[in-house]
Backbone as CSV, one residue per row, in Angstrom:
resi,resn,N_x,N_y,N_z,CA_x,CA_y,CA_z,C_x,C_y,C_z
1,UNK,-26.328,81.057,43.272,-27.531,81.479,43.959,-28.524,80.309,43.968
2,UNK,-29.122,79.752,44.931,-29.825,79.097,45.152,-31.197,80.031,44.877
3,UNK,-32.538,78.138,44.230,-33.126,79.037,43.611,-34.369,78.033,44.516
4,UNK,-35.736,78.707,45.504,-36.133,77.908,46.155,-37.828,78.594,45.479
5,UNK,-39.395,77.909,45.100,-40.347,78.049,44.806,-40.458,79.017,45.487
6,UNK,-41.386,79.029,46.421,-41.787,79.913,47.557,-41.609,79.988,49.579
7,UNK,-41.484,80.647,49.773,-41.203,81.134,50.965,-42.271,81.690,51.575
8,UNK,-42.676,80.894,53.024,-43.712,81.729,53.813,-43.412,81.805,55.224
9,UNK,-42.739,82.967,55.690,-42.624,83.177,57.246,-43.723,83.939,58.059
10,UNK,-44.471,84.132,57.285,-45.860,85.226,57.884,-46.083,84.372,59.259
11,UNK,-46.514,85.527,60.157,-47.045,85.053,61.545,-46.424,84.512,62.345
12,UNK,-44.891,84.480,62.046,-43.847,83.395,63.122,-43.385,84.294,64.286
13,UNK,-43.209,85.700,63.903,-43.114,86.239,65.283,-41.784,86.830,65.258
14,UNK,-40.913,86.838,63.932,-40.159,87.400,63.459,-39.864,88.555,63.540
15,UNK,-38.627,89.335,64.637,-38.218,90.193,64.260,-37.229,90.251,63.576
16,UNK,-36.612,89.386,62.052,-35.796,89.977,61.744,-36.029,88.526,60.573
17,UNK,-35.483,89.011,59.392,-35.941,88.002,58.546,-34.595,87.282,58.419
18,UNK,-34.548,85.879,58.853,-33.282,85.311,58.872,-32.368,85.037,57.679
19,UNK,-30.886,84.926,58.221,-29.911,85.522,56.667,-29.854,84.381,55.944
20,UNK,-30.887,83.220,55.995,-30.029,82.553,55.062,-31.137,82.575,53.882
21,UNK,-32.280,83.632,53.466,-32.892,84.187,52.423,-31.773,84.860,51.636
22,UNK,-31.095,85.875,51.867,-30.853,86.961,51.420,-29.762,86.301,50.172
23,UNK,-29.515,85.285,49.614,-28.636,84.712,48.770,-29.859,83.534,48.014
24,UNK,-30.922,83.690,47.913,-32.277,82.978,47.645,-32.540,83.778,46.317
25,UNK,-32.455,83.375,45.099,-33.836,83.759,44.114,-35.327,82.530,44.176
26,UNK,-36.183,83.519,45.008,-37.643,82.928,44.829,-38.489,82.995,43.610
27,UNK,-38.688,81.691,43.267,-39.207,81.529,41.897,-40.513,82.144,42.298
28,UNK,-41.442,82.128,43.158,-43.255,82.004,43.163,-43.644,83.534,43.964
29,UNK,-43.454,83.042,45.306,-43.737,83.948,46.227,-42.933,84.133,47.561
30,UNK,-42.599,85.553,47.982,-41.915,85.426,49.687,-42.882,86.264,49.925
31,UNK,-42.928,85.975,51.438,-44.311,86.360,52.255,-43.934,86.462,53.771
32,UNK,-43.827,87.487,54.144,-43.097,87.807,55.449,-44.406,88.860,56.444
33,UNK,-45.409,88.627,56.045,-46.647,89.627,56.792,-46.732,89.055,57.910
34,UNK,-47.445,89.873,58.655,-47.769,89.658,60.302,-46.366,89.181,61.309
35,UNK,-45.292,90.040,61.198,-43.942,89.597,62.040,-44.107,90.961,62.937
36,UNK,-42.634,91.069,63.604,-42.357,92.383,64.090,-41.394,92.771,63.344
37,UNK,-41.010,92.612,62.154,-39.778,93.109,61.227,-39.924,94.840,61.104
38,UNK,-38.421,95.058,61.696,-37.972,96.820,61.392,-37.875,96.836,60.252
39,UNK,-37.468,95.784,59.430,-36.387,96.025,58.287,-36.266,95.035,57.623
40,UNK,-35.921,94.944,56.380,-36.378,93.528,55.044,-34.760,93.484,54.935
41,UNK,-33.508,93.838,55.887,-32.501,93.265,55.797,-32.151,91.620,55.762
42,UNK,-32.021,91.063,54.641,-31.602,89.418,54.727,-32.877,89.032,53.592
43,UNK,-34.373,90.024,53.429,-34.878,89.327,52.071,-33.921,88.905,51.010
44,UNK,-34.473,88.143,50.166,-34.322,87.943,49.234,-33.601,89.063,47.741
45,UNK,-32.792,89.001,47.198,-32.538,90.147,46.416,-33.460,89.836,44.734
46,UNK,-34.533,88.585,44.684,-34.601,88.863,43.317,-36.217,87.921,43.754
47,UNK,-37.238,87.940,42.958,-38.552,87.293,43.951,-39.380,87.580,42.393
48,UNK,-39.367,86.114,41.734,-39.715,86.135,40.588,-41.457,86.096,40.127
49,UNK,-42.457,85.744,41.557,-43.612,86.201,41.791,-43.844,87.448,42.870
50,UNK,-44.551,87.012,44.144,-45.075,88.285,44.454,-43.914,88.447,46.072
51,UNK,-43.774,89.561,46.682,-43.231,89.606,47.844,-44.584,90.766,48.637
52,UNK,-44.650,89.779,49.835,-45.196,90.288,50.759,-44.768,90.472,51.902
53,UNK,-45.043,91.579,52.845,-44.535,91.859,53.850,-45.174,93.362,54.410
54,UNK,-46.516,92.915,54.709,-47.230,93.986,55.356,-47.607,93.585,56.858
55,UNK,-48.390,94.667,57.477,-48.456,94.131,58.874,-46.838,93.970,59.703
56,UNK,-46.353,94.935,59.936,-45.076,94.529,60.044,-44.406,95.997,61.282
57,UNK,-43.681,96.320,61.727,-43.210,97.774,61.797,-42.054,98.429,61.522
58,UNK,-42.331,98.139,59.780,-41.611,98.826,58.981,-41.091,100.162,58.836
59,UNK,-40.096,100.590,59.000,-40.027,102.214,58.739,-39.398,102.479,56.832
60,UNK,-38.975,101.580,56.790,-38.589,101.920,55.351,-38.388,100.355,54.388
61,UNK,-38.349,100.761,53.841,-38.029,99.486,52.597,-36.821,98.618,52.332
62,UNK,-35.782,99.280,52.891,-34.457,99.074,52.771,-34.188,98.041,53.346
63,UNK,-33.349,97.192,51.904,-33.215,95.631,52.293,-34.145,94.839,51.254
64,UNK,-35.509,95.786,51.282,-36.002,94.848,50.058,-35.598,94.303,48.676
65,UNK,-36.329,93.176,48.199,-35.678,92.962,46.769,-35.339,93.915,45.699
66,UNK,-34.298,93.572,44.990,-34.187,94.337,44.055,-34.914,94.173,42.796
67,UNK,-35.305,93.212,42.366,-36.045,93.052,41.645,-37.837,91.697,41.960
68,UNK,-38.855,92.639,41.220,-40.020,91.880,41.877,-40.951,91.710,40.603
69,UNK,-41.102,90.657,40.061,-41.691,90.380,38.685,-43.358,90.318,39.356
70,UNK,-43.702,89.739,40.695,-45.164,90.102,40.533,-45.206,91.345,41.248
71,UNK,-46.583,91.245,42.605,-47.071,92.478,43.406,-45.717,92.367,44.351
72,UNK,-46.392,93.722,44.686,-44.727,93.944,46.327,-46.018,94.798,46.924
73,UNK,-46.570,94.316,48.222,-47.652,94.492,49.173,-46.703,94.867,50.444
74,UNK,-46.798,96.228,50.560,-46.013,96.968,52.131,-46.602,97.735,52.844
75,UNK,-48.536,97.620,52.834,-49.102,98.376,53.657,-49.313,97.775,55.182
76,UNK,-49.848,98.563,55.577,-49.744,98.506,57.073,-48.786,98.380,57.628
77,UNK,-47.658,99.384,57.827,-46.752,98.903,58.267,-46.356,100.765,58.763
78,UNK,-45.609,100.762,59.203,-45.429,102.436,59.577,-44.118,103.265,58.488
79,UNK,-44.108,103.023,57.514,-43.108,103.595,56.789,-43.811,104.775,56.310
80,UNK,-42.634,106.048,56.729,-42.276,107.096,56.654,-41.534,107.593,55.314
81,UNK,-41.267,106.234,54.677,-40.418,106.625,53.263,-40.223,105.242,52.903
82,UNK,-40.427,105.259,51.342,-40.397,104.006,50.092,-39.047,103.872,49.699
83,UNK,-38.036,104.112,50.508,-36.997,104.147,50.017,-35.965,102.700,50.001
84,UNK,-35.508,102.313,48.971,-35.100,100.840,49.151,-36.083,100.088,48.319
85,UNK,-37.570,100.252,47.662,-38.729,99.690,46.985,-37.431,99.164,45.505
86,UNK,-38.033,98.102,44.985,-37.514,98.172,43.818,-37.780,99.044,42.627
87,UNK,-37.324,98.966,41.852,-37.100,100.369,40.596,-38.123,99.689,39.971
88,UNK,-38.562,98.507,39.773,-39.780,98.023,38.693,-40.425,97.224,39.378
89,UNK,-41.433,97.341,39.446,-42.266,96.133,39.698,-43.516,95.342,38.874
90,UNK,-43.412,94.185,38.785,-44.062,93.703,37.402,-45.853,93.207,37.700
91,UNK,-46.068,93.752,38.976,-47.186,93.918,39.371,-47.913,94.897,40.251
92,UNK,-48.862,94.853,40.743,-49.080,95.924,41.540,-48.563,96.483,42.487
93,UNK,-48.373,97.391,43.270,-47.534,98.223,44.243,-48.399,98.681,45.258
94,UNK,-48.950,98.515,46.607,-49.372,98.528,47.406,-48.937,99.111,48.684
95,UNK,-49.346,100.513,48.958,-48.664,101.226,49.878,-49.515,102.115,51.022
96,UNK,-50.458,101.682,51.300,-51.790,102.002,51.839,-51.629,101.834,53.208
97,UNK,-51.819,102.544,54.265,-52.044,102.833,55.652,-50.544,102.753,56.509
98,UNK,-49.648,103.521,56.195,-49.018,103.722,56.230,-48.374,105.403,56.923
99,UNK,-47.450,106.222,57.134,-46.964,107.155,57.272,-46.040,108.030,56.263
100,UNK,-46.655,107.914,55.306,-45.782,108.641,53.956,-46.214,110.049,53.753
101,UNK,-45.649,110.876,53.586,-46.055,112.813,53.517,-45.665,112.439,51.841
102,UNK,-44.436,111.900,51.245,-44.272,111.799,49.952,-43.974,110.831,49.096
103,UNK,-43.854,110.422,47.842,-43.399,108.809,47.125,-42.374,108.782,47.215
104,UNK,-41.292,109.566,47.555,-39.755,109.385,47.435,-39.603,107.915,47.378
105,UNK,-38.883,107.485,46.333,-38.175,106.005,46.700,-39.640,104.756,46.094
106,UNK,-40.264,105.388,45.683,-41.417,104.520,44.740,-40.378,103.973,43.585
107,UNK,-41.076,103.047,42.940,-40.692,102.559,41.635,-40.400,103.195,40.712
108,UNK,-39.761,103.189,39.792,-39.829,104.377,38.708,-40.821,103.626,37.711
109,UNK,-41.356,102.398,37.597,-42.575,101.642,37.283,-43.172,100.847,37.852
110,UNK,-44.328,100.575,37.621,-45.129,100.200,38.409,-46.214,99.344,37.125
111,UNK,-46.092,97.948,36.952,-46.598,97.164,35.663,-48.384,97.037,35.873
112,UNK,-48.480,97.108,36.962,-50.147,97.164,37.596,-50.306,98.275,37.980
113,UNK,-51.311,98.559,39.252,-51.760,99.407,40.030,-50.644,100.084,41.174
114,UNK,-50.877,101.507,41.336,-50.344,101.675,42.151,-51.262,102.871,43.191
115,UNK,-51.020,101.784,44.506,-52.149,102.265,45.893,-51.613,103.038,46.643
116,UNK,-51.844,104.103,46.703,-51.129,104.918,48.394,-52.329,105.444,49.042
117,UNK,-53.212,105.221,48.998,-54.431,105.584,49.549,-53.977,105.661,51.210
118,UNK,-54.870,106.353,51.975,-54.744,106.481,53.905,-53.060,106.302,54.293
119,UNK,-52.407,107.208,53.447,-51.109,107.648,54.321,-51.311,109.021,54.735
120,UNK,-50.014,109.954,54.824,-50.456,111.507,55.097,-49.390,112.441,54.085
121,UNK,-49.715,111.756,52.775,-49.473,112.350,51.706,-49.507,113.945,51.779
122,UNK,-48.628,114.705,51.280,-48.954,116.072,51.046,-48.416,116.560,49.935
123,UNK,-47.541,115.495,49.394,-46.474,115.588,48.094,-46.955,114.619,47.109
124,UNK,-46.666,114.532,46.113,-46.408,113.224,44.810,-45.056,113.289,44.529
125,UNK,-44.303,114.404,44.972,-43.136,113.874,44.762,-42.338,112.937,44.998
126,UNK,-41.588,112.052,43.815,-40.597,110.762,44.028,-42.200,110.008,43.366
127,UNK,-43.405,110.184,42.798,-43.950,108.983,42.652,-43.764,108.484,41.343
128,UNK,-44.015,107.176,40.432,-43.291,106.379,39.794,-43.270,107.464,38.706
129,UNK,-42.797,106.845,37.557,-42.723,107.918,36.377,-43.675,107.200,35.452
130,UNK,-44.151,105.577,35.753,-44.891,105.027,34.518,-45.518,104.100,35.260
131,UNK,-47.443,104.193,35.282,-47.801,102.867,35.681,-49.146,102.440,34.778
132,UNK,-48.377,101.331,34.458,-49.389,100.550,33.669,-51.077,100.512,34.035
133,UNK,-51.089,100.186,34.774,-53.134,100.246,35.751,-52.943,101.766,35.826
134,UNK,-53.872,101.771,37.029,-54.640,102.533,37.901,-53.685,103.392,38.895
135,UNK,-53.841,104.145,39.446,-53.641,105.133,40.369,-54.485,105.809,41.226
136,UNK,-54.289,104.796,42.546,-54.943,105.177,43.565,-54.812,106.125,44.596
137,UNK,-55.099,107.252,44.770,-53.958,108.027,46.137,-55.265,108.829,46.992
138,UNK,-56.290,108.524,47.451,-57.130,108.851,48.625,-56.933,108.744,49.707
139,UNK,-58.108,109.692,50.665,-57.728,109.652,51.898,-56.001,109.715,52.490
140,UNK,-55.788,110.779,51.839,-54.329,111.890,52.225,-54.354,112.914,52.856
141,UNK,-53.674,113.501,53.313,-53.691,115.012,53.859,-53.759,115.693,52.751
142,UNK,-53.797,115.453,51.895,-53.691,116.626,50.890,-54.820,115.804,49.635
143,UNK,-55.553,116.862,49.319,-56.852,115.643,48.363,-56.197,116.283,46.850
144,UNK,-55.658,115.040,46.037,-54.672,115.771,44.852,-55.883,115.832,43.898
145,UNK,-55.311,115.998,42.614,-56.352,116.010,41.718,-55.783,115.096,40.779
146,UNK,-56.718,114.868,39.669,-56.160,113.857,38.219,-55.033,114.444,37.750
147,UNK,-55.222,115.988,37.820,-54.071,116.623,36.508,-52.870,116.658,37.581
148,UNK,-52.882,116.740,39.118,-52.087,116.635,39.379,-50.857,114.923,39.531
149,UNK,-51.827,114.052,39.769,-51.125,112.695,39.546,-50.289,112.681,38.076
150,UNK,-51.472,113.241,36.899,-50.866,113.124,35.555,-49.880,113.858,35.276
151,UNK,-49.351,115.066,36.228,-48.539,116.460,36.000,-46.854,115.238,36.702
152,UNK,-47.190,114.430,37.291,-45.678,113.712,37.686,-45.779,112.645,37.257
153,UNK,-46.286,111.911,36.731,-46.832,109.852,36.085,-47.335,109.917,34.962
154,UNK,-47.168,109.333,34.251,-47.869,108.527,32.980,-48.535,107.552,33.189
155,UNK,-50.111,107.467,33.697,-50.575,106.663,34.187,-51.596,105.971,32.786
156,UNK,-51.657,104.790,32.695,-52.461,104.256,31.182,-53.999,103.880,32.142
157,UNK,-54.029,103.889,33.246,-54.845,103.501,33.497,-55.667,104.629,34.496
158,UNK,-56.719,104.585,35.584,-57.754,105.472,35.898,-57.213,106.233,36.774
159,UNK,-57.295,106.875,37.323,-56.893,108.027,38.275,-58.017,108.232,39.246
160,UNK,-57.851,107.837,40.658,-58.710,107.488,41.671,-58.286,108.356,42.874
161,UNK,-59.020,109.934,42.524,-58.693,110.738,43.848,-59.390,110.379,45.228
C-alpha cells in the first residue's frame, strides 16, 4: 500500500473520485468537497488525519474509508443514509444539512463531536453507541430531547437539542 501525506481534489469538477486513491493510506488529510461525486467509490480505505467530502451529491457513504483517525466532514451533501461511514472515528463526525429521517450506519464511535443538526431526523435510531464530545442534533423534524439522545449514546460530553 502506498502511503501519500495528503490529498486535495476539492473543486476539480469531479464526478467520480479517480481509482488510483483507493489502494492509498493518507497520512494527513483527503479532501474531496465541492465535486459532483455520487459516491466515495475509489477513496481511500484508511486516512490517518481528516477526510473531507462535503458539498458533493452524495446519497450515501458507501465507498468511504474504513478507517478515519481525524474528522470525517459529509454535510451538505444529499444523503438519505450513513451507511458505509466508518465504525470509529477519531475525530469529529459531521452530518449536518443533509436528508437523513435516521443514524442508521453512523459510527459506533465517535472520538469528538457528533453533528446531525438540519437533516429530517425523526429517529436516533442506528446513532453511535459512544461519543466522546458533544451531541448535536437540532433543527430536525422531530425536536428530541437529552434523555432521549442519552436513552441510545453514551455521550461524555453536552447534549445540544
Amino acid at each position: 500500500m502506498k502511503i501519500i501525506d495528503e490529498i486535495n481534489i476539492s473543486g476539480l469538477g469531479f464526478e467520480k473520485i479517480p481509482d488510483i486513491f483507493s489502494d492509498v493510506k493518507v497520512e494527513n488529510y483527503f479532501d474531496c468537497t465541492d465535486n459532483f461525486l455520487t459516491s466515495l467509490e475509489g477513496a481511500p480505505k484508511e486516512v490517518g488525519g481528516n477526510f473531507y467530502c462535503p458539498y458533493n451529491s452524495l446519497t450515501s457513504l458507501e465507498g468511504a474509508p474504513e478507517k478515519v483517525e481525524g474528522d470525517f466532514f459529509c454535510h451538505n451533501n444529499s444523503l438519505t443514509s450513513l451507511e458505509g461511514a466508518p465504525e470509529k472515528v477519531g475525530g469529529n463526525f459531521l452530518c449536518t444539512d443533509n436528508f437523513l429521517t435516521s443514524l442508521e450506519g453512523s459510527p459506533k464511535e465517535v472520538r469528538g463531536d457528533f453533528i446531525c443538526d438540519d437533516n429530517s431526523l425523526t429517529s436516533l435510531e442506528g446513532a453511535p453507541e459512544k461519543v466522546e464530545g458533544s451531541f448535536f442534533c437540532s433543527n430536525n423534524t422531530v425536536k428530541f430531547t437529552e434523555e432521549q439522545v442519552r436513552a441510545v449514546c453514551n455521550v461524555k460530553g453536552r447534549i445540544y437539542v
